[in-house]
C-alpha atoms as a printed R data frame, in Angstrom:
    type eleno elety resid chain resno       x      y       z
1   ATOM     1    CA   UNK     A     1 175.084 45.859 123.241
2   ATOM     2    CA   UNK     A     2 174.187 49.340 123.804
3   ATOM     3    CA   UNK     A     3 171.017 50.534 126.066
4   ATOM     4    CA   UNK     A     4 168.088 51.096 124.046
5   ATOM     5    CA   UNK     A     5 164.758 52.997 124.791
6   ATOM     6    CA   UNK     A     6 162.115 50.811 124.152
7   ATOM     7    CA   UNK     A     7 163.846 47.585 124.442
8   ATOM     8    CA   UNK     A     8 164.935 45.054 127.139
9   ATOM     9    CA   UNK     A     9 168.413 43.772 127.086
10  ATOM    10    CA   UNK     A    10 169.285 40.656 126.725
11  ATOM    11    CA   UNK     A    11 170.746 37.661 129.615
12  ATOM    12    CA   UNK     A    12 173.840 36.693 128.253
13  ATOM    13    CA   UNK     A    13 176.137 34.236 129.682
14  ATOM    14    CA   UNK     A    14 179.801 34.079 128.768
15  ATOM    15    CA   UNK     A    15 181.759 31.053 129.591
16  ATOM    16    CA   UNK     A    16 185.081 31.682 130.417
17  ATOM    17    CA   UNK     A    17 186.371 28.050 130.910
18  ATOM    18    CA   UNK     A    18 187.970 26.779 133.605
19  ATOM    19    CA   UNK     A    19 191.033 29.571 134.057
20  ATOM    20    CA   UNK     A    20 193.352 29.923 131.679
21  ATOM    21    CA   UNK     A    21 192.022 33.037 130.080
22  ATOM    22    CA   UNK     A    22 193.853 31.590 126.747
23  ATOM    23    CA   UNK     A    23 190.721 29.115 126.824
24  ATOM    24    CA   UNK     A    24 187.891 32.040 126.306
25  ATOM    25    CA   UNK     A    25 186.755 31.456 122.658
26  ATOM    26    CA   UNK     A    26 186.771 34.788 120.363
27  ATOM    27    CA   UNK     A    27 182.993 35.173 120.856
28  ATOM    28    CA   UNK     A    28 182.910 35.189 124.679
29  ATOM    29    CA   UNK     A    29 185.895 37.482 124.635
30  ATOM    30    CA   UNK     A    30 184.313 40.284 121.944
31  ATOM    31    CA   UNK     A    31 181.161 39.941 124.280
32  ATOM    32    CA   UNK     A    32 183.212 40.617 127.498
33  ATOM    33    CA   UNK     A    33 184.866 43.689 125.439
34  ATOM    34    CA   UNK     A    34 181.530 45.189 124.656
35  ATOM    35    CA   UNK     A    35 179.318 44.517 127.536
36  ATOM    36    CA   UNK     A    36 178.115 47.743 128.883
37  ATOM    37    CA   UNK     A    37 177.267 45.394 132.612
38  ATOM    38    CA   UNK     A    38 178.847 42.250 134.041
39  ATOM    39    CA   UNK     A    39 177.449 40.270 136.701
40  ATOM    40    CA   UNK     A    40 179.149 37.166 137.911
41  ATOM    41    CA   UNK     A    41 177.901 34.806 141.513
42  ATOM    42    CA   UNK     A    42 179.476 35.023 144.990
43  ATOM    43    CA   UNK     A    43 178.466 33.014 147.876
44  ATOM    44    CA   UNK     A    44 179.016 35.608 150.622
45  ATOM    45    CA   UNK     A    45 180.370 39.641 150.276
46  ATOM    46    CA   UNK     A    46 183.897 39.353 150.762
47  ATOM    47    CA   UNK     A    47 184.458 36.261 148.105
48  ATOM    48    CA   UNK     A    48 186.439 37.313 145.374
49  ATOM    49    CA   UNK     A    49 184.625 35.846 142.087
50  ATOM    50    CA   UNK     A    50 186.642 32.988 140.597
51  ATOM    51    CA   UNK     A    51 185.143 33.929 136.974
52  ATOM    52    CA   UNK     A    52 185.884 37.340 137.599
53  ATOM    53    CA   UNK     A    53 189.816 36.232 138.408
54  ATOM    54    CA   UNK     A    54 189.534 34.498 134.760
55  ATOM    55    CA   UNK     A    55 188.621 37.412 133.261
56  ATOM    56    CA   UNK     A    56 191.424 39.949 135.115
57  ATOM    57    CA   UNK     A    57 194.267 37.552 133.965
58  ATOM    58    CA   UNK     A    58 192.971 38.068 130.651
59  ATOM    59    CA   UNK     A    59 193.384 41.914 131.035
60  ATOM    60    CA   UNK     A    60 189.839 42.893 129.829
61  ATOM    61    CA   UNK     A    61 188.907 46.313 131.723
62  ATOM    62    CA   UNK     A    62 185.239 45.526 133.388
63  ATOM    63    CA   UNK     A    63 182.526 48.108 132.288
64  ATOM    64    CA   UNK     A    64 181.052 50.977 134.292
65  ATOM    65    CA   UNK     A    65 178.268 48.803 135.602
66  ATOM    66    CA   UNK     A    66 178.712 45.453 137.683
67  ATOM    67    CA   UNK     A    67 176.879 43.442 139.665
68  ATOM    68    CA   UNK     A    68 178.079 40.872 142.264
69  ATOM    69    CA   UNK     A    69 175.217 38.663 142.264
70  ATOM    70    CA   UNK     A    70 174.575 36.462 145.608
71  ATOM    71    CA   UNK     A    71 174.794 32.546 145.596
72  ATOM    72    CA   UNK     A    72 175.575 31.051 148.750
73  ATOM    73    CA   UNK     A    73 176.491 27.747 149.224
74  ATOM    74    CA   UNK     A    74 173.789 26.206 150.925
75  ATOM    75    CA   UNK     A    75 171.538 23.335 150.383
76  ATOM    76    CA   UNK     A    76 168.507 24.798 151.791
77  ATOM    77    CA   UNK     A    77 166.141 25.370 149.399
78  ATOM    78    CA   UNK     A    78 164.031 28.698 151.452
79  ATOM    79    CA   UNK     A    79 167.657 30.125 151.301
80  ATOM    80    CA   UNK     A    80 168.436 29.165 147.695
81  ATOM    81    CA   UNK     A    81 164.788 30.773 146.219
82  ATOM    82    CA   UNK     A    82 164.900 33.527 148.454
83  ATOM    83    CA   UNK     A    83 168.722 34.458 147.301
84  ATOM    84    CA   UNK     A    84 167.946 33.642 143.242
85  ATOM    85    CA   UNK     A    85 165.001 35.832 143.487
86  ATOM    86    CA   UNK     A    86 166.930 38.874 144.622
87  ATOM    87    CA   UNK     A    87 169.604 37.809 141.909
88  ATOM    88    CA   UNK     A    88 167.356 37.469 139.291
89  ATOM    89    CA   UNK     A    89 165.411 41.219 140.316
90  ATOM    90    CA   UNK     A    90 168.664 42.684 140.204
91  ATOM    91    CA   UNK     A    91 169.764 41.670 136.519
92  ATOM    92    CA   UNK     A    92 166.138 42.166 135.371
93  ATOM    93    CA   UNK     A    93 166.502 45.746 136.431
94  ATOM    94    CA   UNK     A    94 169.310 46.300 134.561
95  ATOM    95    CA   UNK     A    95 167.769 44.629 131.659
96  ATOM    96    CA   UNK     A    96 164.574 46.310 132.008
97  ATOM    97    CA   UNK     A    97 166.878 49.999 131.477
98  ATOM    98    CA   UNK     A    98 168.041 49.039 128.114
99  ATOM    99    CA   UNK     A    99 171.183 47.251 128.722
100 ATOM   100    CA   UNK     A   100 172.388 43.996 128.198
101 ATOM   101    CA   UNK     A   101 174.025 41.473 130.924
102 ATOM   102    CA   UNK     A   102 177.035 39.489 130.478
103 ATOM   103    CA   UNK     A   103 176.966 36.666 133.368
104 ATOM   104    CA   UNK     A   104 180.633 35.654 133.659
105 ATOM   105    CA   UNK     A   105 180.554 31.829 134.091
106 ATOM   106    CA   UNK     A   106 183.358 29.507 134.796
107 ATOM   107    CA   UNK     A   107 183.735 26.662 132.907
108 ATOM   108    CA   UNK     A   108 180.711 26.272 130.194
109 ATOM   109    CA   UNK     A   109 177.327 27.603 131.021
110 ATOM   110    CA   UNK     A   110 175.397 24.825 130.281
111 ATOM   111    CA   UNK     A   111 177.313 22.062 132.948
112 ATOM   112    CA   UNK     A   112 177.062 22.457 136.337
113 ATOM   113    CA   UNK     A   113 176.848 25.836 136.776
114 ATOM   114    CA   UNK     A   114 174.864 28.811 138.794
115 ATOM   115    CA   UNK     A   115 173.924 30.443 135.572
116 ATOM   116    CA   UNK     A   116 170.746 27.623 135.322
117 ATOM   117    CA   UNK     A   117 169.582 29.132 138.278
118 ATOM   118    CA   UNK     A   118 169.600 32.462 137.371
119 ATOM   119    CA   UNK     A   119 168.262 31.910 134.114
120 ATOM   120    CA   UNK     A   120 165.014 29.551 135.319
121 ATOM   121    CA   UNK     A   121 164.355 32.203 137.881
122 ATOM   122    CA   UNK     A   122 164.838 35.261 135.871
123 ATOM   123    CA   UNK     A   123 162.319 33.439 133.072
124 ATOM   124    CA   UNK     A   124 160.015 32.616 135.562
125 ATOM   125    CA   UNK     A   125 159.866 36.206 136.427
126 ATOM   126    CA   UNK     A   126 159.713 37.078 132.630
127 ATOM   127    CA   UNK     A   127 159.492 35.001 130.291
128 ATOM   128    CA   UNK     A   128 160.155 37.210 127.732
129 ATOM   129    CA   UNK     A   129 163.522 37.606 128.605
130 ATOM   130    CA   UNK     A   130 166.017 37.285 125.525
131 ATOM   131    CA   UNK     A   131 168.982 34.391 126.841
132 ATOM   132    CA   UNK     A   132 172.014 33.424 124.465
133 ATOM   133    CA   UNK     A   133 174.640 31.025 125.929
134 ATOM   134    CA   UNK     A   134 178.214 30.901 124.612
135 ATOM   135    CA   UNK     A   135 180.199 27.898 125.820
136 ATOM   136    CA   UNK     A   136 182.899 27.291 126.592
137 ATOM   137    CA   UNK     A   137 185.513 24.840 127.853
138 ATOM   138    CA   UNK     A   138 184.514 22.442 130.821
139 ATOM   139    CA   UNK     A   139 186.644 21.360 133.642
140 ATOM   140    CA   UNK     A   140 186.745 17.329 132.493
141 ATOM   141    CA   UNK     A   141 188.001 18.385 129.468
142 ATOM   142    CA   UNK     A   142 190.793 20.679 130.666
143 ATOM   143    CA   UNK     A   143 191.216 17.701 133.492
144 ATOM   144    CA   UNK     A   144 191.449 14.836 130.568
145 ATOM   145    CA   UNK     A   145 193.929 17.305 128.789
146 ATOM   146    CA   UNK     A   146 196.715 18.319 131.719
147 ATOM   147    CA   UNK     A   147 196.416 14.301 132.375
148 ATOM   148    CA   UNK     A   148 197.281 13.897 128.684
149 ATOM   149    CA   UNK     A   149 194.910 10.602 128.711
150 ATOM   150    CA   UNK     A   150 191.339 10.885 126.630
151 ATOM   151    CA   UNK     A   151 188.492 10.537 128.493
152 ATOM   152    CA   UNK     A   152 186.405  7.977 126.051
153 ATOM   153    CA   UNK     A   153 187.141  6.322 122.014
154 ATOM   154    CA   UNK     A   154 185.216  4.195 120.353
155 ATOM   155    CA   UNK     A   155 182.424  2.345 122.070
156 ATOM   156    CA   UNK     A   156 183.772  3.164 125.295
157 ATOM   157    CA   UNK     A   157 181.055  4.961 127.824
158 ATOM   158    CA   UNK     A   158 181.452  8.138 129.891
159 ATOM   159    CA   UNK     A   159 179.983  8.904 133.014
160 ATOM   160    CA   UNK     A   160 180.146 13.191 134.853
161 ATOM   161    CA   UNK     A   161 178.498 12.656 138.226
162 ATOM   162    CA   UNK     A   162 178.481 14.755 141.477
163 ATOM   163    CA   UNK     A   163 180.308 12.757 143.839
164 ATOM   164    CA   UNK     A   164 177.806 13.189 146.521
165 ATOM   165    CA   UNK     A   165 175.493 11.237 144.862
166 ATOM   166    CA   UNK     A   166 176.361  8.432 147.281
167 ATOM   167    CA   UNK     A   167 179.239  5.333 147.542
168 ATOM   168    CA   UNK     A   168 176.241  2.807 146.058
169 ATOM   169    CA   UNK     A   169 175.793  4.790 143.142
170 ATOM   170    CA   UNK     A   170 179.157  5.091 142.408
171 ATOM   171    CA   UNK     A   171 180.114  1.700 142.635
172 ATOM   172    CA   UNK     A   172 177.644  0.826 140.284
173 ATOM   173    CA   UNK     A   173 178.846  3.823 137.531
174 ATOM   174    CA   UNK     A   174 182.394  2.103 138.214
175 ATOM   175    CA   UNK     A   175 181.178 -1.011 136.526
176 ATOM   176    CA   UNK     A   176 178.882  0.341 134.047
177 ATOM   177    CA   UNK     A   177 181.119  2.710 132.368
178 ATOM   178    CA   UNK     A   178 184.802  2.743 131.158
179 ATOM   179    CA   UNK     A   179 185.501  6.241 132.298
180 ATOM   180    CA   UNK     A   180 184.017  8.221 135.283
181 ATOM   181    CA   UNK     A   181 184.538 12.145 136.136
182 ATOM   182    CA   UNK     A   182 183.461 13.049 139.833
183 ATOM   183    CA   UNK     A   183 183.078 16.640 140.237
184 ATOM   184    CA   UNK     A   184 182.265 18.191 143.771
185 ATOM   185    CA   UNK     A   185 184.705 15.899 145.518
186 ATOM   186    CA   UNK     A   186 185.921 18.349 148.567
187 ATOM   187    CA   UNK     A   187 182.855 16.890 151.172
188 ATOM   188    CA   UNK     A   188 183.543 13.350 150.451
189 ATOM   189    CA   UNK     A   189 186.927 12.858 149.134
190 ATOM   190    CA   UNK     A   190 187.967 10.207 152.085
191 ATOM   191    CA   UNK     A   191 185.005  8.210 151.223
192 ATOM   192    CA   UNK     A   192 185.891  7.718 147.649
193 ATOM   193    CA   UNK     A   193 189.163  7.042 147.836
194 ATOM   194    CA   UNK     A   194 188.042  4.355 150.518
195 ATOM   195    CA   UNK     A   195 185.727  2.907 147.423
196 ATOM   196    CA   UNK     A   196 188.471  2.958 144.887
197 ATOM   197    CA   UNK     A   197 190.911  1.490 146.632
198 ATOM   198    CA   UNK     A   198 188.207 -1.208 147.596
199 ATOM   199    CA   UNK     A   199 187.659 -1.598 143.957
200 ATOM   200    CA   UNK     A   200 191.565 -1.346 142.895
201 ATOM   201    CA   UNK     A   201 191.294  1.627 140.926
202 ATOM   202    CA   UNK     A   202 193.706  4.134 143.063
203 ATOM   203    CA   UNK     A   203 196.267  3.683 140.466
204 ATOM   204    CA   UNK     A   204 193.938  4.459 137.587
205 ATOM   205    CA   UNK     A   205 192.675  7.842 139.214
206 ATOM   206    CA   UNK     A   206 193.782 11.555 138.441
207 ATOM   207    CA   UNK     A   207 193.057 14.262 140.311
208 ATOM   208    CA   UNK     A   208 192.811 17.793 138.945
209 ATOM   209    CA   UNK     A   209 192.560 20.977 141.178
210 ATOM   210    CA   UNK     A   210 192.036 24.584 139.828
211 ATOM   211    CA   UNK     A   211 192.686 23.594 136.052
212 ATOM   212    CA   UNK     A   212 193.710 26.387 134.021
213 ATOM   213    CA   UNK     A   213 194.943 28.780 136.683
214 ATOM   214    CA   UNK     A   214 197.808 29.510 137.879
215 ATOM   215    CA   UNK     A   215 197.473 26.863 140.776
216 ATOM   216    CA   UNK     A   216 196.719 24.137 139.326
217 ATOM   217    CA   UNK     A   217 197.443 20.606 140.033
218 ATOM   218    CA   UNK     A   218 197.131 17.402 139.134
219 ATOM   219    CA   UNK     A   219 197.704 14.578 141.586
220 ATOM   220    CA   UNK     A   220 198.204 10.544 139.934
221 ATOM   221    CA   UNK     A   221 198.684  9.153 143.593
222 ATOM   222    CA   UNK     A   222 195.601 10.559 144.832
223 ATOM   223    CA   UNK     A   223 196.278  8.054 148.037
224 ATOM   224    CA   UNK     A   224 198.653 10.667 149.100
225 ATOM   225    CA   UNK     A   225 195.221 12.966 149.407
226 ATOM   226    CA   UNK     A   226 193.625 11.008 152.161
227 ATOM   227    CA   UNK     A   227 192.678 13.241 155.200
228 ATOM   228    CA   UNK     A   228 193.916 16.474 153.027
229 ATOM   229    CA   UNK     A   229 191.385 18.970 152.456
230 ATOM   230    CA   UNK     A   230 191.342 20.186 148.650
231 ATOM   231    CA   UNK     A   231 189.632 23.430 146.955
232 ATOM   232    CA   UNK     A   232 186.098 22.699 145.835
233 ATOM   233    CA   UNK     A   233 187.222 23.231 142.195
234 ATOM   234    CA   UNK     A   234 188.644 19.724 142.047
235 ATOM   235    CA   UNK     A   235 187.212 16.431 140.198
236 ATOM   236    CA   UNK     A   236 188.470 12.704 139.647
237 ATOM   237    CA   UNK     A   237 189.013 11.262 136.547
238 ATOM   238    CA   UNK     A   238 188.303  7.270 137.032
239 ATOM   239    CA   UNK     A   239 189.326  4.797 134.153
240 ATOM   240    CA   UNK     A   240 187.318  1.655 135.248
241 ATOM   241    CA   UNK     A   241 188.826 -0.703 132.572
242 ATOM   242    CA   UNK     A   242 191.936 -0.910 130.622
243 ATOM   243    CA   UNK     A   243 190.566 -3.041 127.691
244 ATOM   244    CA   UNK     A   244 190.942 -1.725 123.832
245 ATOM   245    CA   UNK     A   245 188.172  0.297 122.418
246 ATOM   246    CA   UNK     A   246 186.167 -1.160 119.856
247 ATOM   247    CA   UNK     A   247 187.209  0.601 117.083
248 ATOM   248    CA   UNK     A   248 185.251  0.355 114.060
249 ATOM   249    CA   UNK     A   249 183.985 -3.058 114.991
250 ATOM   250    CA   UNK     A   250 180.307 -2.519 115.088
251 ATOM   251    CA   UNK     A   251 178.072 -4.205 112.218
């Protein structure tokens, strides 16, 4: 990963998984070693970068160059292009000088996370860009693991959803699948806890805040969590229905 003269660097991003630094795979941690430039997302100035936190418990000395890229939390989309735009001009400068960019990500790059929207609009600048994804560990898994209960076997069906996407919806994943993961819960946590106990499924429920670091939790009487307000790293693991997975029953 050193600068060349005559050739752009490449986008990479490193997934760091969802805290404990023990969870960074050999490849994203040799990357991290030998970057010459981080960059990693805030929403405003004065955030302190949970990926970067990941990375500083794993005592891994940051390189000469870093950039604190800007992705606010915001839903409107003149905002959203006009901030990813800037992002995206900043790495490609770096790029364009020779040297590569290591994108600290959270969690794996490819599932829910910013890193799709720096890498569309970077592309869309230049498409010639070079991009190599390492995964990592994602937050349902580290979730399904501290709960010490598997998320699917057999012919059993798994459903990751955004919470948000609405109390109709969700009642409708409830019955379709054996296991659902809601992710983003923070805005609408009340609501869905209003559903599940509707539904009797508040004793089948496990919350999990902040998995990995060094405040995690997780929560099995998530009735308790009514009217609390949680950190936006937090998800629900649902199991819908108790029965047996068909194991090795199919013709």
């Amino acid at each position: 990963m050193n600068p060349t003269n005559n050739k752009q660097g490449s986008l990479i991003a490193a997934s760091l998984g969802p805290g404990d630094p023990g969870l960074i795979t050999k490849l994203a941690w040799n990357t991290l070693e030998n970057a010459r430039c981080w960059a990693w997302p805030v929403s405003r100035k004065d955030e302190i970068s949970y990926a970067r936190q990941i990375v500083e418990r794993a005592g891994i000395n940051p390189p000469d160059s870093t950039l604190a890229l800007s992705f606010p939390m915001t839903r409107d989309p003149v905002i959203l292009v006009e901030k990813w735009t800037i992002a995206a001009k900043q790495v490609l400068a770096t790029l364009n000088s020779g040297l590569d960019v290591v994108f600290l990500v959270e969690g794996d790059a490819s599932f829910f996370s910013t890193f799709g929207h720096l890498q569309r609009t970077v592309l869309a600048i230049d498409p010639d860009i070079n991009i190599k994804i390492i995964p990592g560990v994602s937050s349902p898994l580290a979730g399904a693991a501290m709960h010490q209960k598997g998320l699917c076997e057999g012919d059993q069906s798994l459903a990751i959803v955004a919470a948000t996407v609405g109390n109709e919806r969700l009642d409708q994943l409830f019955s379709e699948f054996e296991t659902v993961v809601l992710l983003k819960v923070r805005p609408v946590l009340d609501e869905i806890l209003t559903l599940l106990e509707n539904r009797n499924l508040l004793h089948k429920c496990a919350f999990v805040e902040r998995a990995g670091s060094p405040d995690e939790k997780l929560i099995t009487d998530i009735a308790s969590l009514k009217g609390n307000r949680v950190h936006y790293l937090s998800l629900l693991i649902v199991h819908c229905n108790d029965g047996e997975a068909n194991l090795g029953n199919r013709k």
